[in-house]
RODO-2510 file (C-alpha; in nm, 4 decimals, decimal comma):
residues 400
     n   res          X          Y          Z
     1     x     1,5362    16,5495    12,8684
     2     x     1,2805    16,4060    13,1150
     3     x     1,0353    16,1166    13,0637
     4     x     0,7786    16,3179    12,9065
     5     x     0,9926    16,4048    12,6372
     6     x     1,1536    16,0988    12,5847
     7     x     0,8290    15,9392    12,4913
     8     x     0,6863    16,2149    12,3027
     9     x     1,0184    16,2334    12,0726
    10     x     0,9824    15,8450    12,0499
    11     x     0,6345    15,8549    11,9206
    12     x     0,7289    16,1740    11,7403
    13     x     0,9814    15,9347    11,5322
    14     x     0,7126    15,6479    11,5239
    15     x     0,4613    15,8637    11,3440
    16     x     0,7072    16,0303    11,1150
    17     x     0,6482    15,9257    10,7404
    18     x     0,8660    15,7140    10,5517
    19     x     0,9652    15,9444    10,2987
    20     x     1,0874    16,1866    10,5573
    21     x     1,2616    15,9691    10,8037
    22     x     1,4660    15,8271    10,4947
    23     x     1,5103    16,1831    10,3383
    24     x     1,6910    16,2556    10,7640
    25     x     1,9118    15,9571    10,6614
    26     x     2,0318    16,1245    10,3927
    27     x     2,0918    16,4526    10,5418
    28     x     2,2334    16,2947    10,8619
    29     x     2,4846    16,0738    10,6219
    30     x     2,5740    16,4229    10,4929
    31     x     2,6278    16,5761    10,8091
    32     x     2,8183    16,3183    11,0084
    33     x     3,0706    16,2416    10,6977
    34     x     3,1477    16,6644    10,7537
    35     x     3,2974    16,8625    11,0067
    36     x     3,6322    16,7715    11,2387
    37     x     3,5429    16,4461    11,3531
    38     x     3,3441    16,2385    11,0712
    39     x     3,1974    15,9316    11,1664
    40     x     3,2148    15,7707    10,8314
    41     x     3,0842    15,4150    10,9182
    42     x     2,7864    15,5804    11,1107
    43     x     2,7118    15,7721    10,7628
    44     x     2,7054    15,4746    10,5468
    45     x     2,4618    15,3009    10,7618
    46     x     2,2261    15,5705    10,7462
    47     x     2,2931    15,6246    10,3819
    48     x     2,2881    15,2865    10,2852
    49     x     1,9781    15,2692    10,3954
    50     x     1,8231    15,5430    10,2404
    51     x     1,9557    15,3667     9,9115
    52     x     1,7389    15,0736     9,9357
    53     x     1,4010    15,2398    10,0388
    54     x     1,1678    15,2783     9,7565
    55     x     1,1193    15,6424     9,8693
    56     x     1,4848    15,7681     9,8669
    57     x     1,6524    15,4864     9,5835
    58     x     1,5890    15,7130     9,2947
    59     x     1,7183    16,0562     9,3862
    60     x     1,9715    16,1496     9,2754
    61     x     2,0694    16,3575     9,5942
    62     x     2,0713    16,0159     9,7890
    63     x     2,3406    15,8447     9,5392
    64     x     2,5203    16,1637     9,5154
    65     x     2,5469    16,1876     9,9064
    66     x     2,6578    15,8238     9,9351
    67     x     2,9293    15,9211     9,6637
    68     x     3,0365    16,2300     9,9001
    69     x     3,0329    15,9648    10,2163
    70     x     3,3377    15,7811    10,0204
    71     x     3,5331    16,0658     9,8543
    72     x     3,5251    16,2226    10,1747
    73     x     3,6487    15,9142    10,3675
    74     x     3,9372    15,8751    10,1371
    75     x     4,0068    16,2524    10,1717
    76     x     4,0738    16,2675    10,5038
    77     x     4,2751    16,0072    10,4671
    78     x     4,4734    16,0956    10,2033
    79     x     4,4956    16,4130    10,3733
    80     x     4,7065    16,3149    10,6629
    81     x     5,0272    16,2462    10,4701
    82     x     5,0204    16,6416    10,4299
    83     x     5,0704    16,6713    10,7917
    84     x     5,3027    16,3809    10,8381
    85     x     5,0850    16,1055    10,9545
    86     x     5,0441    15,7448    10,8190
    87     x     4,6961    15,7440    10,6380
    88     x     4,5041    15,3667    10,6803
    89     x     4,5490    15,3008    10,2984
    90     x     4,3343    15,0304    10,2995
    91     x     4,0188    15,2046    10,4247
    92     x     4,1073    15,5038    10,1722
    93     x     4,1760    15,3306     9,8721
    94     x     3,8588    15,1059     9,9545
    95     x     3,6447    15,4562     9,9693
    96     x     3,8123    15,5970     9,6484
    97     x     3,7051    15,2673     9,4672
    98     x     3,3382    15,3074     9,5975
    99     x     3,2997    15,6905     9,4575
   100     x     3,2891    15,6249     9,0911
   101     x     2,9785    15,3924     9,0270
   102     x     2,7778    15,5705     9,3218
   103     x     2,8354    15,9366     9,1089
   104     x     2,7599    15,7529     8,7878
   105     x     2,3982    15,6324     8,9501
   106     x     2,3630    16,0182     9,1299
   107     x     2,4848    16,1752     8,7203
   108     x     2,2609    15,8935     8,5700
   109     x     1,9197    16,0182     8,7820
   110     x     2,0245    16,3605     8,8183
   111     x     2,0021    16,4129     8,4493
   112     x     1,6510    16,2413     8,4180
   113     x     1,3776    16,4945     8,2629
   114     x     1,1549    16,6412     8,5380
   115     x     0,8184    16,6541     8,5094
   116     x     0,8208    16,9578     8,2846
   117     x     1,0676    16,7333     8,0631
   118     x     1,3338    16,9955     8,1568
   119     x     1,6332    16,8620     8,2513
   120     x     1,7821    17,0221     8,5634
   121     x     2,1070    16,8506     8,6967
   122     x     2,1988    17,0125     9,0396
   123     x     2,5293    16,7770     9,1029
   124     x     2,7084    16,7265     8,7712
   125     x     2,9902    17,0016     8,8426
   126     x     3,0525    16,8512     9,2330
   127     x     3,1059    16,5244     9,0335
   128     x     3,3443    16,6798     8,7870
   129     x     3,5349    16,8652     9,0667
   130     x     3,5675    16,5622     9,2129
   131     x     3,6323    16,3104     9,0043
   132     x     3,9059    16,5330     8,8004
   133     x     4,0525    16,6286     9,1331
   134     x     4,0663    16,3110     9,2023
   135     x     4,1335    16,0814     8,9525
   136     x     4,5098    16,0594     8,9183
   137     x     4,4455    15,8739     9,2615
   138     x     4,3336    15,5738     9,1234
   139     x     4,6479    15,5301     8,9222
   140     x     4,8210    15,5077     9,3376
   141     x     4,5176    15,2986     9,4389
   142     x     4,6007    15,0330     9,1734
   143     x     4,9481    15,0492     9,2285
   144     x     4,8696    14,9908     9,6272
   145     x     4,6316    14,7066     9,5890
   146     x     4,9206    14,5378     9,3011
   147     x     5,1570    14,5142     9,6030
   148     x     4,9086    14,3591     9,8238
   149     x     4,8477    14,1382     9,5375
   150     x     4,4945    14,2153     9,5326
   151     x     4,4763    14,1915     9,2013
   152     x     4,1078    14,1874     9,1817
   153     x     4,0698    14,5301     9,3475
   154     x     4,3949    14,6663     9,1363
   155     x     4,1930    14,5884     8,8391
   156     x     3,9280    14,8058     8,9600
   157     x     4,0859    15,0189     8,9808
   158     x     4,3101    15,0670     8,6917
   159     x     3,9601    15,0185     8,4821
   160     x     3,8106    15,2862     8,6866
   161     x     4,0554    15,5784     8,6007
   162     x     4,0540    15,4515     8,2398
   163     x     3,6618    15,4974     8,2135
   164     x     3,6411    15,8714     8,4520
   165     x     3,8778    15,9693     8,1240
   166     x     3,6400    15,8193     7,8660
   167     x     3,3162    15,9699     8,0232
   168     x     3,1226    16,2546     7,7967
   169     x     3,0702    16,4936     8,1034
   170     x     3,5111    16,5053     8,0777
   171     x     3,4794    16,5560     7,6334
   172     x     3,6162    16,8717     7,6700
   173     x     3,8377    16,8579     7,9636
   174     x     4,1640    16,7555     7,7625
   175     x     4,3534    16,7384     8,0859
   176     x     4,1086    16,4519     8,1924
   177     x     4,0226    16,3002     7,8403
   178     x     4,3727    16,2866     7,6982
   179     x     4,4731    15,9635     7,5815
   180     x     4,8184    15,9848     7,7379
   181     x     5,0712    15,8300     7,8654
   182     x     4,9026    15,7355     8,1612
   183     x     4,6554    15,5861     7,9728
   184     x     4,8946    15,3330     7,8093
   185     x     5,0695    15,2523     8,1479
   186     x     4,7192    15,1924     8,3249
   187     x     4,6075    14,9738     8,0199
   188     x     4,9177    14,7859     8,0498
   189     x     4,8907    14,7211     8,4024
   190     x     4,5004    14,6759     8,4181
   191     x     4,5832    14,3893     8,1926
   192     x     4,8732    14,2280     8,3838
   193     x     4,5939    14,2647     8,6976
   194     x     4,3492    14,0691     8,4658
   195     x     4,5556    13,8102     8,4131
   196     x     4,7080    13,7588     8,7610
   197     x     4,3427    13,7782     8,8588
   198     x     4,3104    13,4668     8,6445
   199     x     4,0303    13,6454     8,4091
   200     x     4,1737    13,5441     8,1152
   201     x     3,8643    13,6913     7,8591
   202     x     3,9469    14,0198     8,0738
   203     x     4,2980    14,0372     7,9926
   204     x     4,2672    13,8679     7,6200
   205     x     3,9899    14,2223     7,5898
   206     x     4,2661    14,4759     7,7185
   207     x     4,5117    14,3415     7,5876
   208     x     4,3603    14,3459     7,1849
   209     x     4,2740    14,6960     7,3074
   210     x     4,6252    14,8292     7,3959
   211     x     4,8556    14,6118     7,2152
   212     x     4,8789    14,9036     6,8995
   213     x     5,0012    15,1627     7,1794
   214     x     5,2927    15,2844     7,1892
   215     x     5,3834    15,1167     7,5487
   216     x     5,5832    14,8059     7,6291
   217     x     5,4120    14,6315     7,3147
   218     x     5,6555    14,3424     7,3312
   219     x     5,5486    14,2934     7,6711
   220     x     5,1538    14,2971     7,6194
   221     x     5,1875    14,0550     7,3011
   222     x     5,3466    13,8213     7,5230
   223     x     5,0952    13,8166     7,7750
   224     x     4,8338    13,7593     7,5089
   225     x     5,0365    13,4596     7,3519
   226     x     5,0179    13,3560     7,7313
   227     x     4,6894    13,3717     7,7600
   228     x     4,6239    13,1198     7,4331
   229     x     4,8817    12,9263     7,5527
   230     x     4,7005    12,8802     7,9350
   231     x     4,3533    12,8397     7,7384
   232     x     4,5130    12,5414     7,5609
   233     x     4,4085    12,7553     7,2116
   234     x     4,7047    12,6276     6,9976
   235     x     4,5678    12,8389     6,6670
   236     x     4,5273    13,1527     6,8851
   237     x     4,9037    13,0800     7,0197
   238     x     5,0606    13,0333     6,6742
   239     x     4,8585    13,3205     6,5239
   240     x     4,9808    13,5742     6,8123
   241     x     5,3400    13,4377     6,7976
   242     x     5,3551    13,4782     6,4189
   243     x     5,2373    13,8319     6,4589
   244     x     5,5198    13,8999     6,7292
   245     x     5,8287    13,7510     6,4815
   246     x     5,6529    13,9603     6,2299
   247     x     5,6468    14,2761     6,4762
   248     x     5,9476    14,1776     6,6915
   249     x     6,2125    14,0392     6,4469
   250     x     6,4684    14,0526     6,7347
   251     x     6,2914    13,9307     7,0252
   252     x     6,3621    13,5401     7,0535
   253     x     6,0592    13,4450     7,2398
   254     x     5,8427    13,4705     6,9344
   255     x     6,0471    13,2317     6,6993
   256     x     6,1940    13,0211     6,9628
   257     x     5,7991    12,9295     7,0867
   258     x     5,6727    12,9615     6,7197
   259     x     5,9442    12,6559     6,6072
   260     x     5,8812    12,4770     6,9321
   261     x     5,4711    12,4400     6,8690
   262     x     5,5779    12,4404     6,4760
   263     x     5,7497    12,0521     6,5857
   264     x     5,4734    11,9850     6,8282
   265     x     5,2170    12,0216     6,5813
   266     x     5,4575    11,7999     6,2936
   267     x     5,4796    12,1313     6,1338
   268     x     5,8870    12,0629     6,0606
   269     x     5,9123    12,1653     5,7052
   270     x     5,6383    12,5035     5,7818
   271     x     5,9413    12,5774     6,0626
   272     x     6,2348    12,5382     5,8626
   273     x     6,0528    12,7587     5,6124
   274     x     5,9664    12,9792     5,8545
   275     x     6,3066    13,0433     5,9595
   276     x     6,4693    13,0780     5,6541
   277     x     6,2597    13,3676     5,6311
   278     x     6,3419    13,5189     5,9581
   279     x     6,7402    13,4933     5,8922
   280     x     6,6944    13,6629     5,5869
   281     x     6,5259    13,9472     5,7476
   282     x     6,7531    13,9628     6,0211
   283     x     7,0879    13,7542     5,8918
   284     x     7,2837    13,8871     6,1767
   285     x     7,0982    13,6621     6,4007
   286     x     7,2974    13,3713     6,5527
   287     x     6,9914    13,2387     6,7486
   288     x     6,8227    13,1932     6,4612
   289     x     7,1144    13,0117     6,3344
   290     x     7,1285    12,7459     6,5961
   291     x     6,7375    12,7445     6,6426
   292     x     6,7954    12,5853     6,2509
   293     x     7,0560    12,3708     6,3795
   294     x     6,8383    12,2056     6,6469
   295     x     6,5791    12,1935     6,3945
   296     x     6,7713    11,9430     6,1602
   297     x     6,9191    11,7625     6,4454
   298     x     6,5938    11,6889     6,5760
   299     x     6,5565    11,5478     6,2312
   300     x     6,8713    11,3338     6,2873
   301     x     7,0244    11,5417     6,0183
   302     x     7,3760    11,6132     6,1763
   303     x     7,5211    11,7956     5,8713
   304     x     7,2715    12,0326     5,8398
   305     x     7,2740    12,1067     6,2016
   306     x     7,6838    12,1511     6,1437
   307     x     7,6266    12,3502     5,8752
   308     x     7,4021    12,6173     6,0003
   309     x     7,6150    12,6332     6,3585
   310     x     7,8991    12,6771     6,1724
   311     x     7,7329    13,0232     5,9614
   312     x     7,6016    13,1233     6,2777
   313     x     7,9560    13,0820     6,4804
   314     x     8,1317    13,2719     6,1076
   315     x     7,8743    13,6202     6,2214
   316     x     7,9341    13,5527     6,6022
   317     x     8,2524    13,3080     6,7051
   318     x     8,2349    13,3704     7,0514
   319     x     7,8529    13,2832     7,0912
   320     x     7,8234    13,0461     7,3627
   321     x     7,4762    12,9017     7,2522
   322     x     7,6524    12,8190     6,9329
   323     x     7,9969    12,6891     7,0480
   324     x     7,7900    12,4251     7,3085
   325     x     7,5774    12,3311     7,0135
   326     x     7,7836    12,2372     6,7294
   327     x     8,0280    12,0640     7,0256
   328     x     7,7212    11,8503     7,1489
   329     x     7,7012    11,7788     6,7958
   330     x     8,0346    11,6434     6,7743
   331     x     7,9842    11,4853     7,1037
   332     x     7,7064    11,3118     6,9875
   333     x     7,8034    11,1567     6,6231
   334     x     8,0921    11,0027     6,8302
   335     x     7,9126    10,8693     7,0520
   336     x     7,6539    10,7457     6,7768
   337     x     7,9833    10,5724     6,6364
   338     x     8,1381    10,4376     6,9619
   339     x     7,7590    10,2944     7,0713
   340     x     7,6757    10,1552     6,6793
   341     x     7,7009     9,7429     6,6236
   342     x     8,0097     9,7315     6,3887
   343     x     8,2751     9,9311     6,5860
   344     x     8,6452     9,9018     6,4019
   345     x     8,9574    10,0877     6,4172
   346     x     8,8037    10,3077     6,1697
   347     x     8,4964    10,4530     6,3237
   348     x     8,7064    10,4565     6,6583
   349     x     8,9197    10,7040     6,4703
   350     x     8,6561    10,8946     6,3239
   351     x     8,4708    10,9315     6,6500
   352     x     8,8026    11,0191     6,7791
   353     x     8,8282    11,3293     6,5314
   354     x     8,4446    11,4503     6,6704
   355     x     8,5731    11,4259     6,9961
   356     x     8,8571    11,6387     6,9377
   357     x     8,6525    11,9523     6,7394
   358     x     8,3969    11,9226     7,0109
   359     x     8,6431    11,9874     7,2490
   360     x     8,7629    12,3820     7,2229
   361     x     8,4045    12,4662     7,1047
   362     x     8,2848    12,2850     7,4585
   363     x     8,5487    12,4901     7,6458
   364     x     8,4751    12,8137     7,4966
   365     x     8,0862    12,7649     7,6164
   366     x     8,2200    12,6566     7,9441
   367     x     8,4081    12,9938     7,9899
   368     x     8,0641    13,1816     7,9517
   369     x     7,8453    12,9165     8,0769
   370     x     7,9403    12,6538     8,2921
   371     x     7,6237    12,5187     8,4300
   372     x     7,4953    12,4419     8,0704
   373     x     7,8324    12,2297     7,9193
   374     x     7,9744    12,1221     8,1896
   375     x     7,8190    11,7571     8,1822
   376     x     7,8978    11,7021     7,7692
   377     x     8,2680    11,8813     7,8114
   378     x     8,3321    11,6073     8,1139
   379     x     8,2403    11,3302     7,9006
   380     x     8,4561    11,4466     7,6454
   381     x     8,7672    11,4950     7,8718
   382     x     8,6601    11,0947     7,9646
   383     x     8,6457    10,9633     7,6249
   384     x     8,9712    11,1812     7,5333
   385     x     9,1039    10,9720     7,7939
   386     x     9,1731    11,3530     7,9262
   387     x     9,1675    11,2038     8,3392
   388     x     9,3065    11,5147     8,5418
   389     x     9,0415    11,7056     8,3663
   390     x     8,7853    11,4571     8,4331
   391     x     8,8391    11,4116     8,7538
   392     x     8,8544    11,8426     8,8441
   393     x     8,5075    11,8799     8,6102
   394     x     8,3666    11,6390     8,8503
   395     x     8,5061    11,7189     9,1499
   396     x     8,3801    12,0842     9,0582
   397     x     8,0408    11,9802     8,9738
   398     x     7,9192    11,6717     9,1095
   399     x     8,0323    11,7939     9,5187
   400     x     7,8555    12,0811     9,5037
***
């Protein structure tokens, strides 16, 4: 091209209207995001700016266009893996995530009455086939941006493919619509997202919204008790853990966290009732059992604490929670007598005979759990005057 033309195609371009130059965006966008070699970054330029000029922001062909620009960007992509290349998963799952709320604006305006008050929609079908082509992907898109631990952008999308199945243009799609088991795995995870996002509201809001589906229940009422208990919400905490024991009669977390804030709060005699309860429901139980027992010992009640390790150990003898228990109980009323004002040959005797049941019970736990009874079973061996086993339960513990 010679001068001439350079200048007249340069004034040309000077003197061309608004309205068209931005409507040329739009087409160009088009054109450059088809074909063999798409220039995608050139096409969002040019159709980002079509999207903020007053003459082009309210079409819906613009928004619709910008839409295209992503889903095509993320189908190239996503098309390599067909062919055996690596796809940049970044830039297509960052495209997929842009497609949704620029169709929504395109649907929105293309459904608009005209100026007859007819309503024409020219792009609702493209956005179906596209969308339910499509959408599965954001399920993968979530699952990509979890591992990054972009947990922000896995929420997105997780929430994304849970409203493309709730929109009315899919009503009669079932394959789209159906509340199905992808829906309750996406729910679950868009909440874990939430909360590892630290939006608590968001997850407490999925979380009320999922936690009747049939999918890891147990796991999403814990995350909501988790959430009250990170809020500092101690009524919200005890309500959602009374729910679980009530919906999870076998799931320790619930009682064991229930009696816990049941003694912070001086609640002691609401506990205690509260387990009774729960052994009666489920009397095979033995946590429950010793969960009593610690109750009452906290109370300095050692009999009590006996006597509800020794009903748990009659269902379960070879419990180790239980056997450490009731021998730290022993352990301790001996050393309660050994440490008191007035000792005599009497209470030497008696703590003597504590000593001596704690043992086995401490040595049984030891067999399953050594880290947890090793300290109380040495001390025993000590006050036994036991010295070779002393001296091995130290040299096994203490040199490590």
């Amino acid at each position: 091209m010679n001068r001439k033309s350079l200048l007249a195609a340069a004034l040309l371009a000077a003197a061309m209207p608004v309205s068209f130059a931005q409507k040329a965006n739009v087409k160009g966008a088009e054109s450059l995001s088809s074909g063999s070699k798409p220039n995608f970054a050139e096409a969002r330029t040019l159709i980002g700016e079509a999207l903020k000029n007053p003459e082009t922001m309210d079409d819906a062909k613009t928004w619709f266009v910008a839409g295209q620009v992503e889903e095509k960007h993320f189908t190239t992509e996503n098309l390599k893996q067909t062919v055996g290349q690596e796809p940049d998963r970044a830039a297509m799952n960052d495209a997929l995530l842009r497609v949704l709320p620029l169709f929504l604006k395109a649907d929105q305006l293309d459904n608009m009455p005209n100026e007859k008050g007819k309503v024409k929609p020219r792009f609702t079908k493209k956005i179906m086939e596209s969308l339910k082509g499509n959408h599965l992907y954001y399920i993968n898109a979530g699952g990509y941006y979890m591992e990054k631990k972009d947990y922000k952008k896995a929420l997105d999308a997780f929430e994304q493919f849970l409203q493309i199945k709730e929109l009315p243009m899919f009503a009669a799609v079932p394959e789209v619509s159906a509340q199905d088991s992808n829906s309750m795995m996406v729910g679950f995870y868009a909440a874990i997202s939430a909360y590892q996002a630290n939006e608590l509201d968001k997850t407490l809001e999925i979380a009320n919204r999922i936690k009747n589906a049939p999918y890891r229940q147990n796991d999403v009422y814990q995350l909501i008790a988790t959430v009250y208990q990170d809020r500092k919400d101690t009524t919200g905490y005890i309500r959602v853990l009374e729910e679980g024991v009530q919906k999870f009669p076998k799931e320790p977390y619930y009682i064991l966290n229930l009696i816990n804030k049941y003694i912070e709060t001086g609640r002691s005699t609401e506990a205690i009732s509260f387990l009774e309860q729960a052994i009666a429901d489920d009397s095979q139980n033995v946590q429950l059992y010793d969960v009593m027992a610690k109750l009452y010992e906290n109370q300095q009640n050692f009999d009590k604490a006996e006597e509800w390790l020794k009903k748990g150990l009659a269902i379960d003898p070879n419990n180790a929670s239980a056997n450490y228990d009731l021998g730290r109980v022993y352990y301790n009323r001996a050393a309660d007598l050994k440490g008191a004002e007035q000792v005599n040959a009497e209470t030497e005797a008696k703590a003597t005979e504590y000593l001596k049941k704690a043992l086995p019970l401490l040595e049984k736990a030891y067999s399953v759990n050594p880290d947890e009874s090793w300290y109380v079973l040495r001390n025993v061996y000590y006050n036994l005057k036991m010295n070779d086993k002393y001296k091995e339960m130290t040299d096994r513990h203490e040199r490590k």
